[in-house]
C-alpha positions as CSV (number, residue, x, y, z in Angstrom):
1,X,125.1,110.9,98.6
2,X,121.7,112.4,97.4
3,X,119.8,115.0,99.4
4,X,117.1,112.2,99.7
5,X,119.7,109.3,101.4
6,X,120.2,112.1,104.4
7,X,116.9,111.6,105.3
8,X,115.7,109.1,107.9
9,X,112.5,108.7,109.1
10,X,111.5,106.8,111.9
11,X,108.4,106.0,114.5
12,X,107.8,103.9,117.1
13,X,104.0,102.5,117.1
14,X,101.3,105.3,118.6
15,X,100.7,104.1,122.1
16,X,97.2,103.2,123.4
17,X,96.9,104.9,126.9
18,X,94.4,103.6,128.7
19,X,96.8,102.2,131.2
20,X,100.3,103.5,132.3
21,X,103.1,101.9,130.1
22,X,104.9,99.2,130.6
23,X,108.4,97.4,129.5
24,X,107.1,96.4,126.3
25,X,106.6,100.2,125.5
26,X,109.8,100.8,127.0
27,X,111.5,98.4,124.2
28,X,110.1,99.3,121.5
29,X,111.1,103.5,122.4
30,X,114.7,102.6,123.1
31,X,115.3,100.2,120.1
32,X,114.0,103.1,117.5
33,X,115.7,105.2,119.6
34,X,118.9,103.4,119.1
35,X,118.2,103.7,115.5
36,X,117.1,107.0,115.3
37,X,120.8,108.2,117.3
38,X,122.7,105.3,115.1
39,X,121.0,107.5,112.1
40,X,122.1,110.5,113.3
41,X,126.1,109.9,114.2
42,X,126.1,108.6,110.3
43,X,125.6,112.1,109.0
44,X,120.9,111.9,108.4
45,X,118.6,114.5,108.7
46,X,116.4,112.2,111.3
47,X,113.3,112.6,112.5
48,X,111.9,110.0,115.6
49,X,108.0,110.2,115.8
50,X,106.0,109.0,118.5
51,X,103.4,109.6,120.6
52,X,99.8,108.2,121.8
53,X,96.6,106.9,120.5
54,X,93.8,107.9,122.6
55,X,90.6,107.5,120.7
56,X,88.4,104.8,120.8
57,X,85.5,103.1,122.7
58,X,88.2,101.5,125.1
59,X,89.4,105.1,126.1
60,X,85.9,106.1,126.4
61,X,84.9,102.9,128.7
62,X,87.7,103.0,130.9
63,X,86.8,107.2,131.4
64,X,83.1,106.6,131.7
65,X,84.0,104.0,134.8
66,X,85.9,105.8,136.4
67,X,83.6,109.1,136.2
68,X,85.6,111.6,134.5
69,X,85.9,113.3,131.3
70,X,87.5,111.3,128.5
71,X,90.0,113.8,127.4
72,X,91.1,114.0,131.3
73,X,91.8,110.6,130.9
74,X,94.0,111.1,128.0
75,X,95.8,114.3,129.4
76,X,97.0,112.3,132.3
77,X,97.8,109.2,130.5
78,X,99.7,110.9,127.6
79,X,101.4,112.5,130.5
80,X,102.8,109.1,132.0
81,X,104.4,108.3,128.3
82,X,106.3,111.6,128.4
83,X,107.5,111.1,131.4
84,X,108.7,107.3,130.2
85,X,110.5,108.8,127.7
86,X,112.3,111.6,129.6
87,X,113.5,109.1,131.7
88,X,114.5,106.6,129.2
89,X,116.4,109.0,127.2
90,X,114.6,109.0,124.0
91,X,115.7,111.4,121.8
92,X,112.0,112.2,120.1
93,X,111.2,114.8,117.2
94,X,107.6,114.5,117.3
95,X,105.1,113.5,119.9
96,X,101.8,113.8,118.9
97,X,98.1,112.9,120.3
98,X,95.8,111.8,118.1
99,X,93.6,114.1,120.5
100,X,95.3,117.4,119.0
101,X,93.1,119.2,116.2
102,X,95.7,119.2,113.8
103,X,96.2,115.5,114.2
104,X,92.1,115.2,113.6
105,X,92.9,117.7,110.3
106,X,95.2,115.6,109.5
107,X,92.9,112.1,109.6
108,X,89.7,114.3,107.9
109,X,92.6,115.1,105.0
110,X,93.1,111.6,104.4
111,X,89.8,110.2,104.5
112,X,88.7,112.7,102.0
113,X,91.0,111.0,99.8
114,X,90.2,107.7,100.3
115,X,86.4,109.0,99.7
116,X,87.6,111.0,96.5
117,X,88.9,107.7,95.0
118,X,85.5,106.0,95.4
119,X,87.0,103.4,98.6
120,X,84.5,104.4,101.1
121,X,80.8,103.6,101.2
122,X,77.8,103.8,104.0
123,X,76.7,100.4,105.1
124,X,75.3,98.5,107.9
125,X,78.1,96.7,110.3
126,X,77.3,93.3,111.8
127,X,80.3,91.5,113.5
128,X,82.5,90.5,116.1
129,X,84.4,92.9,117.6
130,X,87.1,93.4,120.2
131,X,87.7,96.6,122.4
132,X,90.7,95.9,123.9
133,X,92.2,95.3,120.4
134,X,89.7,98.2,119.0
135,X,89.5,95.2,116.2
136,X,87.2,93.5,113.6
137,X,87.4,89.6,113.4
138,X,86.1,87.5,111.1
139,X,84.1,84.2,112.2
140,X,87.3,82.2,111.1
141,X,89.5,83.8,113.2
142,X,87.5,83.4,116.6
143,X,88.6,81.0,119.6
144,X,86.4,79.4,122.1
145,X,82.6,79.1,121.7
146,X,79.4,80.5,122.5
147,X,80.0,83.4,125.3
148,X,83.2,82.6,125.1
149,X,85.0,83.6,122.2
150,X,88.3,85.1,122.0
151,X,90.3,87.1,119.3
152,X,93.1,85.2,117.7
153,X,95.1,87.7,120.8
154,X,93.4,86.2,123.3
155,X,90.7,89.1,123.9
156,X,86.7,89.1,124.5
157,X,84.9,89.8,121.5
158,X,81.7,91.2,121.1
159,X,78.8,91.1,118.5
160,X,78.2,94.8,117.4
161,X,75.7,95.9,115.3
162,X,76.1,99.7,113.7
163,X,75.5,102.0,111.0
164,X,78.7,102.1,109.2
165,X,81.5,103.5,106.9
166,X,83.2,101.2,105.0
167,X,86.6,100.7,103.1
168,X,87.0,98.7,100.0
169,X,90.1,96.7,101.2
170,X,88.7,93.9,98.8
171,X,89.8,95.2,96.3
172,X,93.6,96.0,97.6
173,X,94.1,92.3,97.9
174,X,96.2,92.2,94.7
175,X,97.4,95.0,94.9
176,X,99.0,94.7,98.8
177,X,100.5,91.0,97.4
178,X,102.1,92.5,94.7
179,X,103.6,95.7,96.9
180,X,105.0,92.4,99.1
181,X,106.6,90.8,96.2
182,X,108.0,93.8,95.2
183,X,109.2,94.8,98.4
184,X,110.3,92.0,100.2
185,X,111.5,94.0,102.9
186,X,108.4,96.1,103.7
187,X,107.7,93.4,106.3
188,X,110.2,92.5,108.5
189,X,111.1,89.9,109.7
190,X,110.6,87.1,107.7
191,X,108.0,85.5,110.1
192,X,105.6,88.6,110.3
193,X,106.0,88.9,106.2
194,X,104.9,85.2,105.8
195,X,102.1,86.0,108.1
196,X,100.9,88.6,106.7
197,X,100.7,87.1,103.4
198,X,98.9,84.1,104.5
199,X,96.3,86.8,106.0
200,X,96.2,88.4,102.7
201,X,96.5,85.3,100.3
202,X,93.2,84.1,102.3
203,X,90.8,86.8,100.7
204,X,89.9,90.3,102.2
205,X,86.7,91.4,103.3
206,X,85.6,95.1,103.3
207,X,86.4,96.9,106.3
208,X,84.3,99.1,108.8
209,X,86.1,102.3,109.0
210,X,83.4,104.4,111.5
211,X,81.8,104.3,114.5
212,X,78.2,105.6,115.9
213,X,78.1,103.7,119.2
214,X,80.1,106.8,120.9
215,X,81.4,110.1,119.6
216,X,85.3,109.7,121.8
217,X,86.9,110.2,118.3
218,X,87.9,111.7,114.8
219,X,84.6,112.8,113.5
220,X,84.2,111.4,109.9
221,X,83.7,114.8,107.4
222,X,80.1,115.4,105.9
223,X,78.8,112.5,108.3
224,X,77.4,113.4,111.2
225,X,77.0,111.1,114.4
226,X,80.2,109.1,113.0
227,X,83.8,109.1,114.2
228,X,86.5,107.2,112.1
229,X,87.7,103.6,113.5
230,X,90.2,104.5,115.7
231,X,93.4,103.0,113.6
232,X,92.2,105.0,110.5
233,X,93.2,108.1,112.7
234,X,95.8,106.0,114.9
235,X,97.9,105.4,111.5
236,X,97.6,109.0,110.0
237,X,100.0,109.9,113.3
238,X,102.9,109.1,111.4
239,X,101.7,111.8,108.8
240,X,100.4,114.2,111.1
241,X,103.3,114.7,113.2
242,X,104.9,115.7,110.3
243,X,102.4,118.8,109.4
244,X,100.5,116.5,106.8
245,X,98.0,117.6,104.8
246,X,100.9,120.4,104.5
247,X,103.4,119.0,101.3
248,X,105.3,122.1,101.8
249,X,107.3,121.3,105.4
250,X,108.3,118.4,107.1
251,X,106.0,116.0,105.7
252,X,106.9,116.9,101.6
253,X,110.8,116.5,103.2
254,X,111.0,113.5,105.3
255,X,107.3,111.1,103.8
256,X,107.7,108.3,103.0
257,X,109.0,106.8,106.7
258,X,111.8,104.6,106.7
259,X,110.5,102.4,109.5
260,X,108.0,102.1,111.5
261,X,108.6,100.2,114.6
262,X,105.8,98.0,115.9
263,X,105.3,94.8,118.3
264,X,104.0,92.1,116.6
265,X,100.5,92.2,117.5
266,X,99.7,94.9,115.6
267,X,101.1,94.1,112.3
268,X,98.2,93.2,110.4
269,X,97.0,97.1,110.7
270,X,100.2,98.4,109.6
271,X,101.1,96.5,106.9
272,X,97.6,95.8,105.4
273,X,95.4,98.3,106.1
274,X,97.4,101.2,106.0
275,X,98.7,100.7,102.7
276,X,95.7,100.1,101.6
277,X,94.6,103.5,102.7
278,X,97.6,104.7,101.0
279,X,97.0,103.4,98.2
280,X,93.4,104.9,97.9
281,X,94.8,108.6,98.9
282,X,97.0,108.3,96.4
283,X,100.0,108.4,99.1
284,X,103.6,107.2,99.2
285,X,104.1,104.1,101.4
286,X,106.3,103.6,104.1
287,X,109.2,101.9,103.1
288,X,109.8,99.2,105.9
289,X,107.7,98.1,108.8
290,X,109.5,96.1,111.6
291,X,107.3,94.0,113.9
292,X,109.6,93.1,116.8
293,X,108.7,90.2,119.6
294,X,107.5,90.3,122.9
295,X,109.5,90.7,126.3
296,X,109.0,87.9,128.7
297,X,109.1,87.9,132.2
298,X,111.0,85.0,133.7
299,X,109.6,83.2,129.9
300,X,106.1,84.4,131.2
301,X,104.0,86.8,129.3
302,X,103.5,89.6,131.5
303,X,100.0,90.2,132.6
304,X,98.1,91.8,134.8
305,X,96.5,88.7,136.6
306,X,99.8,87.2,137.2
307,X,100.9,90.4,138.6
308,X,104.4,90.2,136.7
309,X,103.7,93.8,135.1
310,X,106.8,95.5,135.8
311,X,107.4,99.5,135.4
312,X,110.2,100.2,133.2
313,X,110.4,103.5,135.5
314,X,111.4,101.5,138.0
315,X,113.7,99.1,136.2
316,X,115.3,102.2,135.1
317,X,115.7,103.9,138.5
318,X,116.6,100.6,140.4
319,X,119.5,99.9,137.1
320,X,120.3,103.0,135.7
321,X,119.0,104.0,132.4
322,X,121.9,103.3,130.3
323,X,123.0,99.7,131.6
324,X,118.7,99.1,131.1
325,X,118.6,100.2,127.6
326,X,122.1,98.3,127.0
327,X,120.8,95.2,128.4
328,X,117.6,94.9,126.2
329,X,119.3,95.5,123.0
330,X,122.1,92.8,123.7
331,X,120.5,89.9,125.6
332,X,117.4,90.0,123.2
333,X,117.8,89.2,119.5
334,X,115.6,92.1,117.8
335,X,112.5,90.5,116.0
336,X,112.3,87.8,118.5
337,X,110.5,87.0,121.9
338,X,113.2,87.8,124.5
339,X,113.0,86.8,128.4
340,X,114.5,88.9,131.2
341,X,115.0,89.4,134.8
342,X,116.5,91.6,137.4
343,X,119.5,89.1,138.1
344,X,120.1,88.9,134.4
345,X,119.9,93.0,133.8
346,X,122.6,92.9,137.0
347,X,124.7,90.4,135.5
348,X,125.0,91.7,132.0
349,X,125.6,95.4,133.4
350,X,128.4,94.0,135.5
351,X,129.8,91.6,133.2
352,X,129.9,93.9,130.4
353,X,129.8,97.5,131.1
354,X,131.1,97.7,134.9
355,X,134.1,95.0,134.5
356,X,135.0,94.8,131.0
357,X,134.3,98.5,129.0
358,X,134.1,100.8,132.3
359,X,137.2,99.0,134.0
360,X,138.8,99.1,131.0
361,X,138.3,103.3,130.8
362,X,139.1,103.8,134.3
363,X,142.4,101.7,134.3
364,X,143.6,103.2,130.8
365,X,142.6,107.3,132.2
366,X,143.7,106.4,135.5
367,X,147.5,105.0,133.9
368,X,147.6,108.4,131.7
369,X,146.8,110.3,134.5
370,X,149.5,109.0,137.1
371,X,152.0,108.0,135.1
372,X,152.2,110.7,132.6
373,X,150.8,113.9,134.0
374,X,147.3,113.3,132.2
375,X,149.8,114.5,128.9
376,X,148.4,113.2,125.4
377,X,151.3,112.9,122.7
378,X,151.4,111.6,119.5
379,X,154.9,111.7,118.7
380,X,155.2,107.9,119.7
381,X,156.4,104.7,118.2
382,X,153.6,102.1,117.3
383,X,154.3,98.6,117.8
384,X,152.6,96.2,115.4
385,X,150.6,95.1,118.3
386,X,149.2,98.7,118.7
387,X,148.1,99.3,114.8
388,X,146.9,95.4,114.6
389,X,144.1,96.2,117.5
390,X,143.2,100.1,116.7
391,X,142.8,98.9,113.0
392,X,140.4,96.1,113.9
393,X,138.7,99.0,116.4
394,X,138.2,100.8,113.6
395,X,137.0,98.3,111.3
396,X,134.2,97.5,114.1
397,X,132.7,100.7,114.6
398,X,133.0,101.9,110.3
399,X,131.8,98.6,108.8
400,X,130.9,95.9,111.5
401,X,129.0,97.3,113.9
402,X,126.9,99.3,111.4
403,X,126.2,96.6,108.9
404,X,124.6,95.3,111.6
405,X,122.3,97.9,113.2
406,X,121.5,99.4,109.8
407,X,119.5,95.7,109.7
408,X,118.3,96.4,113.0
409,X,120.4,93.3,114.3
410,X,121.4,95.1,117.0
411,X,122.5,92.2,119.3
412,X,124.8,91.2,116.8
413,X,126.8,94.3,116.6
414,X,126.6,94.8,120.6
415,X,128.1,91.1,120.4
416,X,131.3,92.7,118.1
417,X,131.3,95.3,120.4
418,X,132.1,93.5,123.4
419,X,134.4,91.5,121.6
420,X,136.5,94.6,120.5
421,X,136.2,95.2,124.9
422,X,137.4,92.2,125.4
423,X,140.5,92.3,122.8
424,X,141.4,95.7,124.5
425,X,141.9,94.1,127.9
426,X,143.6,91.5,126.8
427,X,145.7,94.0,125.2
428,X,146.4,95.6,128.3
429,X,147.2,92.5,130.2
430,X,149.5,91.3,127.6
431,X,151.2,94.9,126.9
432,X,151.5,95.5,131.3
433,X,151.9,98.8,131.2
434,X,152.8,98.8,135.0
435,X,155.4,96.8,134.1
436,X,156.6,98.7,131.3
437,X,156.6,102.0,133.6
438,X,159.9,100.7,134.8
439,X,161.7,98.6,131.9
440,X,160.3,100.4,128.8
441,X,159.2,103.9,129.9
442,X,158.4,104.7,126.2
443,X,156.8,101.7,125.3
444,X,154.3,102.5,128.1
445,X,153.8,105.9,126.7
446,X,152.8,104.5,123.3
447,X,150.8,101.5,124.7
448,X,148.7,104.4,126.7
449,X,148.6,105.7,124.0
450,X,147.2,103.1,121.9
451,X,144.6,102.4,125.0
452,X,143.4,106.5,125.1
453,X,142.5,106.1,121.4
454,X,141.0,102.5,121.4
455,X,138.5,103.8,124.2
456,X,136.9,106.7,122.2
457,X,136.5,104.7,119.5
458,X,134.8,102.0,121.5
459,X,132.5,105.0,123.1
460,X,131.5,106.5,120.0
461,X,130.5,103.1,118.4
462,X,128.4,102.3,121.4
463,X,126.9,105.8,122.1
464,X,123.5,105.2,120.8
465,X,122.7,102.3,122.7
466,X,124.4,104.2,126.2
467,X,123.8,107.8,124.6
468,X,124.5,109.3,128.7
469,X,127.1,107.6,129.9
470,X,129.3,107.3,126.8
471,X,129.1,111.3,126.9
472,X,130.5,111.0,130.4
473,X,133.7,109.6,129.1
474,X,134.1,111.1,126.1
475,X,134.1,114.4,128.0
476,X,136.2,113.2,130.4
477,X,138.6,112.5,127.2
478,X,138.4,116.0,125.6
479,X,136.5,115.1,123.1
480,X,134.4,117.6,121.7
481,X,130.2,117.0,121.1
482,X,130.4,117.9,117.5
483,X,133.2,115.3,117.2
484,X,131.4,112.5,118.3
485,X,130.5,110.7,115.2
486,X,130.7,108.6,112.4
487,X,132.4,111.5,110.8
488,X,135.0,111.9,113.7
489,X,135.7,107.8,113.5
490,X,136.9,109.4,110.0
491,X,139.0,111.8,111.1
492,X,142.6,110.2,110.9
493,X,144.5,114.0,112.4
494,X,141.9,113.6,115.7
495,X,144.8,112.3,118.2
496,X,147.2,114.6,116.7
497,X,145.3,117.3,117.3
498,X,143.7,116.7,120.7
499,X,147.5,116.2,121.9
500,X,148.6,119.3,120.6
501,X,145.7,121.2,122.2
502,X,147.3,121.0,125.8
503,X,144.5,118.9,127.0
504,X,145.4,116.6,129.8
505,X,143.5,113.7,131.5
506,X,142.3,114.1,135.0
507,X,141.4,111.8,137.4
508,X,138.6,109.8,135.7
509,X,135.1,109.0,137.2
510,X,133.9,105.8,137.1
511,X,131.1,105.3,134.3
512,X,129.2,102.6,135.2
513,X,128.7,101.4,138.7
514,X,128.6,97.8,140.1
515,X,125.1,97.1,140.5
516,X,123.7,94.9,143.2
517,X,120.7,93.1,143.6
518,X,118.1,94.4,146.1
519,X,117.5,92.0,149.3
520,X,115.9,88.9,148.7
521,X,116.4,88.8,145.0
522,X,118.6,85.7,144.4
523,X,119.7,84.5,141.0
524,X,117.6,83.0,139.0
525,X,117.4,82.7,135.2
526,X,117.7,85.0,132.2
C-alpha cells in the first residue's frame, strides 16, 4: 500500500450557528464519524474536520436583535456544537471557526489566488438574495410572486443592491462538466450528480463573491469596506483546519479530502463553486462530495413552526448515545430521506442490540464464566458447525461489511451485521450448551469456545457505529485497545494467545440496556 492510500481525509459540512443544532447536524457528525473510525480500524492516517461557519449577514442580524456583540453570538453558539459532539462521541481532528484569524489567513490566501489568475473583478451586484441561505438566485429559480418570492429551499428572498466582487464562474462551466465526466463519483449519489449537472448544463452566471452591506466577515485583501461572501470563506474551512496556506504540514500531507460530507441542500456550493475556486487557485480538488438526505420527523420535515425540532442532546440522553448513533445508520439508507421516532429508536435498540447482540454477549460470558471458571482454552475440538459460522464471521467483518461502508452504504452492512447476530443465536440454540454441560462436557467447552471468539469479532466489526459500548465488551473479553482492529480480525494466533495469558472471564455487565418508552409515548410509526 502507498504512503498516499494511508491517508483519509474527511469533513462533515461547517455548521451555520445562528441557532442551537439539531438532529440533522447530529446525522451528518455521526455518519462521517462512522467513516472516519471505519477509516481508522483499517490501518489510515485519518483526519475528521469540522467545525462552524459563523460569518455572514444572518449571524450579524440575529446578534444585532438580540443586542449583543456578533462574535458573542458565535462564542456561545460554537460552544453548543462542541458540546453536541462530546456527547455524541465524535472522534474530531479539527474543529475550526471561520471566526479564528488563521482561518481568515487562510480565506485571504485563497482569494489572492483566485485574484492572481485573473477570476475576480469589481462590479455592481443587483439581485435576489436569501439570508437564511446566505444565497444568490437567479430570476428562474424563484417561487411565488411579487412580495412573495421564495428560494427554490423555500426561504424569503430579497432584492439587494451592492458594490461588489465578482468571480468568473462562467467561464468554469466546461470545465466543472468535464471534472463530472471525468469523475463520476465526485458527486454522490447519483441523484445530487444529475442535479448538479442540470444546474450546470443550464449556463452559469458570474458570481458575487463580497459583501459591503456589513463588515461581520472575512475582509477581502487590498479592498477596503468589503468582506468575502460568506461560503468563499465557509469552504476554505476544509483547508484551513489543515494549516493551509502552509504546504509544509498537515495540509501538503492529507489535501486533497476524500469526502466531504454534506446534506443535500447545500450541494450546489460544494460541488460547483468550490471547485471552481479551486480551479482558479490552482488547487487540488476534493475527491468525493456526499450529499446525504434529510431526517424526518414522523415523515414531517422538522421545523420550527410545527414545533417538531427535536434536540439530538436529548434523544441522546433519553436513548443512550450508542443505541442513537446505531439506530440512524441502520434504519436510514445513507443518501436518502429517512423518517424516525422515539418508538422506532426503542424498538430497533431493543430488537437488535439489547435482545439479539447484547443477549447474545451476556449469555455466551455468563456460560464461560459459570461453567468453566471464566478459563479460555484453545486446545479444543472444532466441529464443522463451529468453523462453518466463525468463517462466515470472518468473512463479514474482512470483506462484507467493509465493501459496504467504504461506499458509505452503511445500512447495508449494519443489515449483514445483524444477520451474522442472528446466525450466532441460532447457533447457540441449536448447539444448547446447557444441555451439553451434562452429556458432552467437551463439546460445550469447544461450542463456548466458538461463541467467546464469534463475539469479538462481531464487536470489532460494529465498533465504529457503537465506538463506547463495543469497548465495554471487548474489555470485559481481554482484549487489548491496540488489538481492536482490522489488523486484529487478521490475526489468526489471537485466541491462542489470549488463552494462554491466564485471562479469565468474569461475571459480565450487561451492554446495552432495555430501553423503555417515557409515559404517554405509545407506538406509532417508524
Amino acid at each position: 500500500m502507498s504512503d498516499t492510500k494511508t491517508r483519509f481525509y474527511i469533513t462533515t459540512a461547517i455548521s451555520y450557528p445562528n441557532g442551537r443544532p439539531h438532529i440533522g447536524h447530529a446525522y451528518e457528525a455521526i455518519a462521517t464519524d462512522v467513516m472516519a473510525r471505519f477509516q481508522r480500524a483499517r490501518g489510515r492516517d485519518v483526519r475528521l474536520t469540522t467545525g462552524t461557519d459563523e460569518h455572514g449577514l444572518k449571524m450579524y442580524q440575529t446578534a444585532r436583535d438580540q443586542g449583543r456583540p456578533t462574535i458573542e453570538l458565535a462564542d456561545e453558539m460554537s460552544g453548543y456544537f462542541r458540546e453536541m459532539y462530546a456527547k455524541l462521541n465524535i472522534s474530531f481532528d479539527h474543529f475550526m471557526r471561520t471566526s479564528d484569524p488563521a482561518h481568515h489567513e487562510a480565506s485571504q490566501a485563497l482569494w489572492r489566488a483566485m485574484e492572481a489568475n485573473g477570476d475576480l473583478y469589481l462590479d455592481r451586484y443587483e439581485g435576489w438574495y436569501s439570508v437564511r441561505d446566505e444565497a444568490f438566485y437567479d430570476e428562474s429559480e424563484l417561487q411565488g410572486e411579487g412580495e412573495a418570492r421564495l428560494s427554490p429551499q423555500g426561504t424569503p428572498v430579497e432584492w439587494t443592491v451592492e458594490e461588489s466582487w465578482f468571480f468568473r464562474l462562467s467561464s468554469y462551466q466546461d470545465k466543472l462538466l468535464a471534472l463530472y465526466d471525468d469523475n463520476p463519483d465526485f458527486v454522490r449519489p447519483e441523484s445530487r450528480r444529475n442535479e448538479v449537472l442540470r444546474f450546470v448544463e443550464g449556463g452559469l452566471k458570474d458570481l458575487s463573491v463580497s459583501r459591503t452591506s456589513f463588515d461581520w466577515g472575512v475582509p477581502v485583501p487590498g479592498s477596503p469596506g468589503h468582506v468575502m461572501y460568506v461560503w468563499v470563506d465557509a469552504l476554505t474551512t476544509y483547508m484551513s483546519a489543515l494549516g493551509f496556506p502552509d504546504r509544509d504540514g498537515e495540509w501538503g500531507k492529507f489535501w486533497p479530502a476524500d469526502i466531504h460530507m454534506i446534506g443535500k441542500d447545500i450541494v450546489r456550493f460544494h460541488t460547483v463553486y468550490w471547485p471552481a475556486f479551486l480551479m482558479s487557485a490552482n488547487l487540488p480538488l476534493p475527491k468525493q462530495v456526499f450529499g446525504h438526505g434529510f431526517l424526518l420527523n414522523r415523515g414531517e420535515k422538522m421545523s420550527k413552526s410545527l414545533g417538531n425540532v427535536v434536540d439530538p442532546m436529548e434523544l441522546a440522553e433519553r436513548f443512550g448515545v450508542d443505541a442513537l448513533r446505531y439506530y440512524l445508520l441502520r434504519e436510514v439508507s445513507f443518501g436518502q430521506d429517512g423518517s424516525y421516532s422515539a418508538e422506532a429508536i426503542v424498538r430497533t435498540a431493543n430488537a437488535d442490540l439489547a435482545n439479539s447482540f447484547g443477549n447474545l454477549a451476556q449469555r455466551s460470558l455468563s456460560m464461560i464464566f459459570k461453567n468453566l471458571d471464566g478459563k479460555l482454552s484453545a486446545d479444543y475440538a472444532p466441529a464443522p458447525d463451529d468453523a462453518d459460522l466463525l468463517a462466515d464471521l470472518h468473512a463479514m467483518a474482512t470483506e462484507r461489511l467493509p465493501r459496504e461502508f467504504e461506499q458509505l452504504a452503511f445500512s447495508v452492512g449494519i443489515e449483514d451485521w445483524i444477520r451474522a447476530v442472528f446466525a450466532c443465536n441460532q447457533y447457540v440454540d441449536g448447539q444448547a450448551p446447557w444441555a451439553l454441560r451434562k452429556t458432552d462436557p467437551e463439546r460445550m467447552r469447544a461450542v463456548l469456545m466458538t461463541l467467546f471468539q464469534a463475539v469479538r469479532t462481531l464487536a470489532i466489526a460494529i465498533r465504529p457505529v457503537v465506538p463506547a459500548a463495543a469497548d465495554k465488551l471487548l474489555d470485559q473479553m481481554g482484549i487489548a485497545e491496540d488489538a481492536r482492529d482490522s489488523a486484529a480480525l487478521a490475526d489468526t494466533d489471537w485466541f491462542e494467545n489470549l488463552a494462554a495469558s491466564g485471562f479469565t472471564v468474569v461475571q459480565p455487565v450487561p451492554i446495552f440496556p432495555r430501553l423503555e418508552l417515557p409515559e404517554g409515548e405509545g407506538e406509532g410509526e417508524a
